[in-house]
C-alpha positions in Angstrom: -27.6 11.9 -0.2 -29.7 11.4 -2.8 -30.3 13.7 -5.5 -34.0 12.8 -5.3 -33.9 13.6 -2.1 -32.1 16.8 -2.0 -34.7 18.1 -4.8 -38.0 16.8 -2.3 -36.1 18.8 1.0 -34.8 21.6 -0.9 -38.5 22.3 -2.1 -39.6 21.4 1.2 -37.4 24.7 2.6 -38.3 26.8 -0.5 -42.0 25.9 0.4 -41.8 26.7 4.1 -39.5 30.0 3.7 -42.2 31.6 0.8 -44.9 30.9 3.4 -43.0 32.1 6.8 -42.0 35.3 4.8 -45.5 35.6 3.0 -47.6 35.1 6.7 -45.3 37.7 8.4 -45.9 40.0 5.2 -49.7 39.2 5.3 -49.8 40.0 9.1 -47.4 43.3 9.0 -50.0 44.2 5.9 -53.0 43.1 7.8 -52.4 45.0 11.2 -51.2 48.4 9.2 -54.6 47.9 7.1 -57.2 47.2 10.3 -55.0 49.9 12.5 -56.1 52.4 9.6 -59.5 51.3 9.5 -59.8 51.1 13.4 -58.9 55.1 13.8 -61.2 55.5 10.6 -64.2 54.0 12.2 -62.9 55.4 15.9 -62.7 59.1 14.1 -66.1 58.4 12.3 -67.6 57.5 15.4 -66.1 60.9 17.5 -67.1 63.0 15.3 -70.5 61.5 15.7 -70.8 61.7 19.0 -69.1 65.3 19.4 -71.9 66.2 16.2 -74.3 65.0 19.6 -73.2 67.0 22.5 -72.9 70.0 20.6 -77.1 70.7 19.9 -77.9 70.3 23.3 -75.9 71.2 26.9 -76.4 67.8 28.4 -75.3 65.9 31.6 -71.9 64.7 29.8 -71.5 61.4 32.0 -74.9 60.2 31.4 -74.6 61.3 27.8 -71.4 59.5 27.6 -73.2 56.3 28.8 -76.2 56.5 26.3 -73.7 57.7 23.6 -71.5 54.6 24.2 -74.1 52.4 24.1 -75.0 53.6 20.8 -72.0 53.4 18.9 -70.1 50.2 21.5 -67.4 51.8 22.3 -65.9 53.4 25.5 -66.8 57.3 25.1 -64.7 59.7 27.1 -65.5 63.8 27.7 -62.5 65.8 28.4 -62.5 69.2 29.1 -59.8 71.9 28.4 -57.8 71.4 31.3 -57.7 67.8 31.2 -60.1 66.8 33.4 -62.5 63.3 32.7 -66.3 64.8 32.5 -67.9 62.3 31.2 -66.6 58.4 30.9 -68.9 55.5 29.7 -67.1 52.8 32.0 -67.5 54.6 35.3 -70.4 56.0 36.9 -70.2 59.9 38.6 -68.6 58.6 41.2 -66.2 56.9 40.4 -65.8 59.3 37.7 -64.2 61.7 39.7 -61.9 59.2 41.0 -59.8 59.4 37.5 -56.7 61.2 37.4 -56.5 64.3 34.7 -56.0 63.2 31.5 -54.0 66.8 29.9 -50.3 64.6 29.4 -51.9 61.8 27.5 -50.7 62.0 23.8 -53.9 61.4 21.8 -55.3 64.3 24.2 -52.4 66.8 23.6 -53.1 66.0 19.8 -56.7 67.3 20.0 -55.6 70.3 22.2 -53.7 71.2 19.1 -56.4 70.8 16.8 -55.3 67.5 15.6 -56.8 63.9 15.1 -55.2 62.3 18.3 -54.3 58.6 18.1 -52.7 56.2 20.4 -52.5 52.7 21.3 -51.5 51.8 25.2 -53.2 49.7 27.8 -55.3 51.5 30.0 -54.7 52.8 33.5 -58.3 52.9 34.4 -59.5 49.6 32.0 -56.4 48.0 32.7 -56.7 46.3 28.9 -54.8 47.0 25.7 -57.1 50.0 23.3 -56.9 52.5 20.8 -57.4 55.5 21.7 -58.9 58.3 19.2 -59.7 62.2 20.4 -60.7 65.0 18.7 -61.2 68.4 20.0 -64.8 69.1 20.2 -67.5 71.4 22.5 -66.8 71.7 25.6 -63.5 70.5 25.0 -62.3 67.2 23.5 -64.4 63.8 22.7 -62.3 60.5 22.9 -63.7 57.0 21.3 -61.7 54.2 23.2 -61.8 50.5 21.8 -60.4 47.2 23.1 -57.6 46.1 20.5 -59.1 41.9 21.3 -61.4 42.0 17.9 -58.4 43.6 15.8 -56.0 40.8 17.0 -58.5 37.7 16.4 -58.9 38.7 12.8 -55.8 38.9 12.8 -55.3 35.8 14.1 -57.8 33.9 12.1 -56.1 35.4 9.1 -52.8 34.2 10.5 -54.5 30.2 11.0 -56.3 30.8 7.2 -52.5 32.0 5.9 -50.8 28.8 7.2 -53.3 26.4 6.3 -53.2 27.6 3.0 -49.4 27.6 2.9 -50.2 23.9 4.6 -52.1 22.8 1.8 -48.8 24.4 -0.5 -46.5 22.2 0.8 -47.8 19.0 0.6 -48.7 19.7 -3.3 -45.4 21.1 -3.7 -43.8 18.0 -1.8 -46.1 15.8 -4.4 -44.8 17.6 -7.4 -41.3 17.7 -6.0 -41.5 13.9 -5.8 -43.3 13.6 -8.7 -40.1 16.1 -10.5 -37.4 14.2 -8.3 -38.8 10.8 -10.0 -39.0 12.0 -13.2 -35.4 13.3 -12.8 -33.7 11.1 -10.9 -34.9 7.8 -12.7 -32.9 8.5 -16.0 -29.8 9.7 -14.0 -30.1 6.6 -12.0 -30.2 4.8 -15.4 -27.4 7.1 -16.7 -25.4 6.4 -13.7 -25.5 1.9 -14.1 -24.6 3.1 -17.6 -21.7 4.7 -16.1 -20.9 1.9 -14.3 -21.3 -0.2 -17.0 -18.6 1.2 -19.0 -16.2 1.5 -16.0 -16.8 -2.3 -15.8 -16.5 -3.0 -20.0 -19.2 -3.5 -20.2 -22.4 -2.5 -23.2 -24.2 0.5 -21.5 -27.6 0.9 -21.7 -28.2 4.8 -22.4 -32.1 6.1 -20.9 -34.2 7.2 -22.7 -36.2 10.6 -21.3 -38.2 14.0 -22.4 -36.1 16.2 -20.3 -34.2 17.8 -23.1 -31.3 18.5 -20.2 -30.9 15.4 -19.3 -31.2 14.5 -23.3 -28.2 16.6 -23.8 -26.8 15.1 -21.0 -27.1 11.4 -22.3 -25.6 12.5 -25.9 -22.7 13.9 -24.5 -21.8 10.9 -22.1 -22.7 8.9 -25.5 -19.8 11.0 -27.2 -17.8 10.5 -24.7 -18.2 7.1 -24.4 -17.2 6.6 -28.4 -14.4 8.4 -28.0 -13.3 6.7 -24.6 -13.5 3.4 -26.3 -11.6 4.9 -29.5 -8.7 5.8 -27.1 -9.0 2.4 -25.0 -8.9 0.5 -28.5 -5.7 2.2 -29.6 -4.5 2.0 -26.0 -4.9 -1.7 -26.0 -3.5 -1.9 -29.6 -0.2 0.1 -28.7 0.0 -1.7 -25.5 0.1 -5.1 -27.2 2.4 -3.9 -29.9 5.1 -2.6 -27.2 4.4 -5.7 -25.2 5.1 -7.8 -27.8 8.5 -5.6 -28.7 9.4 -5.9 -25.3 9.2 -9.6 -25.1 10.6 -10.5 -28.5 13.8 -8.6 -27.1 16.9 -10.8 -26.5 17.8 -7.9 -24.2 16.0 -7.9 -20.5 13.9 -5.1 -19.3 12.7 -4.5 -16.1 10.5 -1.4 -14.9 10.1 -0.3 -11.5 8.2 2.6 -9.6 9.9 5.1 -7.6 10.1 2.8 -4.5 11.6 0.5 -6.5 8.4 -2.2 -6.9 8.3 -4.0 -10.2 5.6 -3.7 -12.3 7.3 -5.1 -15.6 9.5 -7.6 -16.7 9.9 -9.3 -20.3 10.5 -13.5 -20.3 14.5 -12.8 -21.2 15.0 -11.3 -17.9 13.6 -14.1 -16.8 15.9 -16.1 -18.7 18.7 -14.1 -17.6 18.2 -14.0 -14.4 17.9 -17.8 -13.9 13.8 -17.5 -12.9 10.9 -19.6 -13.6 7.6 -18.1 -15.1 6.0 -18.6 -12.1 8.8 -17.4 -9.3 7.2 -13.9 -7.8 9.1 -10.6 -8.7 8.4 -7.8 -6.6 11.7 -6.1 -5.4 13.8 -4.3 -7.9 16.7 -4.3 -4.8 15.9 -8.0 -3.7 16.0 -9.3 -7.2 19.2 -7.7 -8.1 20.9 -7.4 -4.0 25.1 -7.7 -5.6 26.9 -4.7 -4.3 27.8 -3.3 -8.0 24.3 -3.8 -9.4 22.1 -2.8 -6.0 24.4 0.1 -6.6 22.9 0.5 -9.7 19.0 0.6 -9.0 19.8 3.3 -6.6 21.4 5.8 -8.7 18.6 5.3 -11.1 16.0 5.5 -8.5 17.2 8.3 -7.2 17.3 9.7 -11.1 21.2 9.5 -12.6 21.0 7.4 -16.0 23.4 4.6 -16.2 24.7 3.9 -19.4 26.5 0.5 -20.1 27.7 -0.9 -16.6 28.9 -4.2 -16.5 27.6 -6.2 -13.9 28.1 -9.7 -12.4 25.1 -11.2 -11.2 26.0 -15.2 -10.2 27.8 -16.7 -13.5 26.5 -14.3 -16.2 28.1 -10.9 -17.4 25.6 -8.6 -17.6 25.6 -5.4 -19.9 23.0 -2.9 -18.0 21.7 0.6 -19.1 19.2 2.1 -16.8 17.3 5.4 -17.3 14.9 7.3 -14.8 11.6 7.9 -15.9 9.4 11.2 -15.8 6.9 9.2 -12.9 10.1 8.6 -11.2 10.3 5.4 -11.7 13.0 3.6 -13.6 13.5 1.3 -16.3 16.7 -1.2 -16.6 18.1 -3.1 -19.5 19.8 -6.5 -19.3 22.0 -7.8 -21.8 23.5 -10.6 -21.1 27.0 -10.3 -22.7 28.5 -13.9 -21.2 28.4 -16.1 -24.4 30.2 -13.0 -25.9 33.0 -12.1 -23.6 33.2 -16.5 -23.8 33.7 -16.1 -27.6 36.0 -13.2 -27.4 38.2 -14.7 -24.8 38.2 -17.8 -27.2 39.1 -15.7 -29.8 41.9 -14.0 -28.4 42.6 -17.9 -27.0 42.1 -18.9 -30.8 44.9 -16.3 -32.1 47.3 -16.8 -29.6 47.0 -20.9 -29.3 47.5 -21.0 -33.7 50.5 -18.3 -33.0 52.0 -20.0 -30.4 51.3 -23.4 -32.2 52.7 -22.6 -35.6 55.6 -20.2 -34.2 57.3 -23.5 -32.9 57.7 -25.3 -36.0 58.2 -22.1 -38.1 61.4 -21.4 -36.0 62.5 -24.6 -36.1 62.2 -24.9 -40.0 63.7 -21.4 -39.9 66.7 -22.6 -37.6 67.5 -25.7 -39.4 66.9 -24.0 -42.9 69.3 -21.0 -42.0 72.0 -23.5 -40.8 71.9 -25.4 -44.0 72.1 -22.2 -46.1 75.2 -20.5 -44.0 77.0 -24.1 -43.1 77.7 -27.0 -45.5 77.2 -29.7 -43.0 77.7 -33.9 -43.9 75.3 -35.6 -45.6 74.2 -37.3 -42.6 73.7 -34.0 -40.6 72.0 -32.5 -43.8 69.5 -35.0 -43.9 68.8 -34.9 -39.8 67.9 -31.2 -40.6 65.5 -32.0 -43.6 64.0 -34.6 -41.5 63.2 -32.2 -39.0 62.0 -29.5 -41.3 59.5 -32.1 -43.0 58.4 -33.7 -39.6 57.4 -29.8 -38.7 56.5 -29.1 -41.7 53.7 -32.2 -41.2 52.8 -31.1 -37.5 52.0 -27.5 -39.6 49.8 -29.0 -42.0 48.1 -31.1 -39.9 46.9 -27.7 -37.5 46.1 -26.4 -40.6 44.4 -29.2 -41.4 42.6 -29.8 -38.7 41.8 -25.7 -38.8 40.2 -26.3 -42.1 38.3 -29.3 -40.6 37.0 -27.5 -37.4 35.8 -24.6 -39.6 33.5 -26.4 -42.1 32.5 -28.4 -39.3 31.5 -25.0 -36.9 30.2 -22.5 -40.1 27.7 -26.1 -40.6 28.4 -26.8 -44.2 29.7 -30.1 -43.4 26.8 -32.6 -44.1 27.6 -36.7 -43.3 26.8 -38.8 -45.9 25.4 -41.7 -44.3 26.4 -45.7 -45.0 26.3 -48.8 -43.0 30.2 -49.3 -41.2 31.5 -51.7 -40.4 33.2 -50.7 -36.4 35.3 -53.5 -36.4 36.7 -52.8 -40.0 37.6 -49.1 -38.9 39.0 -49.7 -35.6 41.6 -52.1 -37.3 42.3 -49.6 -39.9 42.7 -46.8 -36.9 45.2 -48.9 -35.3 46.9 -50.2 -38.1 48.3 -46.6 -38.5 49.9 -46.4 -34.9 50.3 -50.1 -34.3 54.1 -49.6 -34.6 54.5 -47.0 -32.6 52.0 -48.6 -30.0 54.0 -51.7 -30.0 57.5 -49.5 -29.3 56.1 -48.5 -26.4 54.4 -51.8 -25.4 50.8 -50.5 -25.3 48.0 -53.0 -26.1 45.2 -52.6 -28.2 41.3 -54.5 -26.8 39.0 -54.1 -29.4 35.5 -55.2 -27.8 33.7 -55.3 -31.4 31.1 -57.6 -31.6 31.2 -59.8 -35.3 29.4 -58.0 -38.0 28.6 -54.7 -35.5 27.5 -52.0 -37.9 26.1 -48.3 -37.4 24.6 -45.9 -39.6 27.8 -43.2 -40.2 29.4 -41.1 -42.4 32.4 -43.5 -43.1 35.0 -40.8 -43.2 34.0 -38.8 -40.3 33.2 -41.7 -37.2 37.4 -42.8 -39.1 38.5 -39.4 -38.4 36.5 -39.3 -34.8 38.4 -43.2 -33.6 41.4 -41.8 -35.1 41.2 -38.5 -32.9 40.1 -41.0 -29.8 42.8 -43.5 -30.2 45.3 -41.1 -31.2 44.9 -39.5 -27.7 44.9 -42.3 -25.7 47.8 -43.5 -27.1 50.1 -39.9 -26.5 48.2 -40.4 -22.5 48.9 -43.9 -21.7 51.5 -45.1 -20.4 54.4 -48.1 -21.8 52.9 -51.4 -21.0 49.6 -49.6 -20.9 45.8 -50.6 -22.5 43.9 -49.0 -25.2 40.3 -50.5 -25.6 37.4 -50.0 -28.5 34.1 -51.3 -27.1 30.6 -51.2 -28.4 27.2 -51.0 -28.0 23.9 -51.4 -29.7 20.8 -50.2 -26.9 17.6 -50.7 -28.9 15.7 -49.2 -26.4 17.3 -46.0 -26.8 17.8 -46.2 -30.1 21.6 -45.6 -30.1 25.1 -46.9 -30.8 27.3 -46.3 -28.1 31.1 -46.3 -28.9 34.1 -45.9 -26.5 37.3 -45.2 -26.2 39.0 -46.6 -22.9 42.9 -46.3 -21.5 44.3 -46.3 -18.0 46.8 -43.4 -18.4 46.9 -40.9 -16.4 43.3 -39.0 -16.0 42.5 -35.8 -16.0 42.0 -34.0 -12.9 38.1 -33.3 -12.3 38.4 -29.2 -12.7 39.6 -29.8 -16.3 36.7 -31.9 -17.4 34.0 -29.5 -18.3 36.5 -27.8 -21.1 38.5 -30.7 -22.6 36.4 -30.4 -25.7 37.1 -26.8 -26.4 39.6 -25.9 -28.8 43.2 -26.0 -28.0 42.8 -26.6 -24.6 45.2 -28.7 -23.1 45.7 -30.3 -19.5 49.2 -30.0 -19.4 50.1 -27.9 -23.1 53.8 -28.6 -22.7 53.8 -32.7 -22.5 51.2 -32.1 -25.3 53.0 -30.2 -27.1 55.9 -32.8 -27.0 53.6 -35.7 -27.9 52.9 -33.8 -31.0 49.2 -32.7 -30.2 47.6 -30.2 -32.2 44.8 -29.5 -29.2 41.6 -29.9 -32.0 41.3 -33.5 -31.8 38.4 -33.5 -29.2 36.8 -30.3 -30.5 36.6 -32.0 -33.7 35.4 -35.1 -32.4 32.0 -33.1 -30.7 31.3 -31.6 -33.9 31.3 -34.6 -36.1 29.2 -36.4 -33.3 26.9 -34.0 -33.5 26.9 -33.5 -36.7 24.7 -37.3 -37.0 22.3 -36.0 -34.4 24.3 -37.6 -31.6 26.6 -36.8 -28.2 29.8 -37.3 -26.8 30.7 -37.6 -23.1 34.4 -37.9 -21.0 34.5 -39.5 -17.8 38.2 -39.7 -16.1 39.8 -40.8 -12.6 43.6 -39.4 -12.2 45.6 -42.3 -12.2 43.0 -44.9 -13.5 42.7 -42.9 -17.1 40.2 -42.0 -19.1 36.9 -43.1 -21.2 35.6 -41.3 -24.1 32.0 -42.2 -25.2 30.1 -41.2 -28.2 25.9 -42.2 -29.0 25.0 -42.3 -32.8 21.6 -42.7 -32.9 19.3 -44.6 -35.4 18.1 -43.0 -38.6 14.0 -43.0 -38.9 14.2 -45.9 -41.1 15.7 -47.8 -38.3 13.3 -47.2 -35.4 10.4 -47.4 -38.1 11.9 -51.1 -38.6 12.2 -51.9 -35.3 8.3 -50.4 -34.5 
């Protein structure tokens, strides 16, 4: 309801009960006042009328009739014992007909020398009077008077009373409309100011001379300043933790206590595998493995969990989740795959150079301690130095090809670009394992068209054929094919080099990882072909290292194909535009 309305109906019931208790009051007042005037003028009149009957002894009844036409009123004689003598209402006749009046109490008053007053309806009349008696010669003189004229003034009072209080409440409805308007238009105002603000809005504050609702509008003023003030810095710290939150390589997720997300940065996103537009709701659906749903419920049901690994598809995930005082919960995903990959190719790392350079160290050591504690032949002396030098080489070439790997991966290893020649390199490659190749029968196809040239860093694409042919040549087969083809695709602005042989594949599961250090298909027949395992890690990063990509593609039992994409330097592709 309304509060102008409350104000017009709670003046409305003010109104009515000051006018309900004032008439009853007036008519209570009214009736005691006339009641005391009544048995005034009724005593007045008695005393009259007994002042005279007592100068002269008359006939009472006919003196009661002339008497109460006189004063209008009913005038009764009664003697001592009661008895009705004289009665202006009934003639001598009827007079006697009247029963004896001695038990009536304004007559047993008078017999005790008293004023005697009473109201009653009449047993003879049959209508409602007041009855006054006073005792008087020959015996007591009672003035009797129909109540009717004291009831319609009081009656017409009554009417006068209501139409006044009438006349009240319509001018105090008019000013309690007028009031409630006055009133309620600046609260209305003050309220779609209200409103306003709720909505961020610019409120617009009413202006009024009711210094209440002045007061009133200052202090929603205040506490709109100070509301906006805290909003403000609310925002401000808002945006500041939001923006913490999602420069975080970490993920975090909150929930609410039934598990409902209502936050989640971009790298759990990432994390998780999840496009910016894919729906998170669930905090049980989004994270349903055994280990980590057992996760969200200890921390929804408020244990902390600190440091859990978890596997969630292909990534190791790090998660610490914490309760929070609403009873919600707040996870944090770090994704810990790339480092559990680098530590397992650590501990790969040490064990693969252990394992690589404890073969030739006990073989130098073997041979060395024979030739120290034995004086064998010359012949057999120079077997042993042969093989100490040719594992001597095999130890400087992993070293060597450490050193290389490691300026390559730390990125200080810039190419100097020239125009090669292909054709000019692939000879030279060859040239270097021709005799062996031609030992074991293997034939070298070099697709090269004349005058083919790329953009390169001499030394490195000599080091990458070198590592590609060199490979081929320990995985092919006698009577087998080695083949160096090329291609120049102007359209995608690249050289395309490859590396062809039909040994013996590599099965498809092996694939992915030939290009990680020191892995091997099969390490002991690589091992005996003299393989350091860094040829095709080396390979990627010098490829890359001109902006460009290698790929492996290999069938077991048809061999293998090694292809590398150089691609053109601005200058080029500016020519060619």
């Amino acid at each position: 309801m309304k509060f102008s309305t409350r104000l017009i109906i709670g003046t409305l019931v003010v109104v009515i009960i000051t006018i309900t208790t004032f008439v009853v009051a007036t008519n209570r007042s009214l009736r005691q006042n006339l009641d005391q005037l009544f048995i005034q003028e009724l005593e007045r009149q008695a005393r009259l009328v007994a002042a005279a009957i007592a100068t002269q002894p008359l006939d009472l009844n006919v003196e009661a009739h002339r008497l109460g036409i006189l004063v209008e009123r009913r005038v009764t004689f009664i003697d001592l014992d009661g008895a009705v003598v004289g009665d202006s209402d009934f003639d001598d006749q009827n007079l006697l007909l009247l029963e004896n009046h001695i038990e009536r109490p304004e007559v047993q008053a008078a017999l005790a020398g008293q004023v005697g007053v009473h109201q009653r309806v009449s047993t003879s009349t049959n209508r409602a009077e007041l009855k006054v008696a006073i005792p008087a010669w020959p015996g007591i003189v009672r003035i009797s008077a129909p109540l009717d004229q004291r009831n319609e003034v009081i009656r017409a009072m009554v009417l006068r009373t209501l139409l006044a209080g009438l006349v009240a409440a319509l001018v105090g409805t008019l000013l309690a409309v007028l009031g409630a308007r006055i009133l309620a238009r600046p609260l209305a105002n003050l309220a779609l100011a209200a409103r306003s603000v709720a909505s961020g809005g610019s409120p617009l504050y009413p202006v009024t001379s009711t210094l209440e609702i002045q007061e009133l509008v200052r202090a929603f003023q205040s506490m709109h300043d100070e509301l906006s003030k805290q909003i403000t810095e609310l925002h401000r710290e808002r945006g500041e933790t939001q923006t913490i939150i999602e420069s975080m390589a970490e993920g975090v997720i909150a929930a609410d206590e039934r598990g409902r997300i209502v936050m989640c940065n971009d790298a759990t996103r990432q994390i998780l595998g999840l496009g910016p537009n894919d729906s998170l709701t669930d905090l049980r659906k989004l994270l349903h493995q055994s280990d980590a749903l057992q996760t969200v419920e200890e921390v929804l049901a408020g244990t902390p969990v600190l440091g859990r690994e978890l596997q969630l598809g292909p990534r190791d995930i790090l998660a610490t989740a914490r309760p929070l005082p609403n009873r919600g919960a707040v996870l944090g995903l770090l994704d810990v795959t790339d480092l559990k990959r680098l530590q397992t190719m650590r501990r790969d790392f040490v064990g693969n150079v252990s394992h690589e350079l404890k073969t030739p160290l006990t073989s130098i050591m073997g041979y060395a301690e024979t030739l120290l504690s034995e004086s064998p032949d010359a012949e057999v002396q120079h077997q042993f130095l042969a093989k100490i030098r040719d594992n001597a080489q095999r130890m400087q070439a992993l070293v060597d090809d450490l050193l290389d790997l490691t300026r390559l991966e730390s990125g200080a290893w810039q190419p100097a670009i020239a125009t090669v020649d292909v054709a000019s390199v692939g000879r030279e490659v060859w040239a270097a394992v021709a005799a062996d190749a031609r030992q074991r029968q293997i034939t070298f196809r070099m697709e090269v068209p004349s005058g083919f040239q790329v953009e390169a860093d001499p030394k490195a694409l000599l080091q990458i054929l070198t590592n590609l042919v060199d490979n081929a040549l320990r995985h092919t087969p006698a009577g087998g094919i080695v083949s160096l083809l090329t291609r120049d695709i102007p359209e995608a602005a690249v050289w395309e080099i490859e590396v062809h042989d039909n040994g013996a594949g590599i099965p498809p599961q092996h694939v992915p990882r030939v290009f990680e250090r020191f892995y091997r298909v099969d390490a002991g027949r690589a091992r005996a072909a003299g393989g350091t395992g860094l040829g095709l890690a080396i390979v990627k990063h010098l490829v890359e290292g001109h902006g460009g990509s290698v790929s492996l593609e290999s069938t077991v039992g048809q061999g293998t194909k090694v292809q590398i994409r150089i691609p053109y330097r601005p200058q080029r592709i500016l020519n060619l535009l």
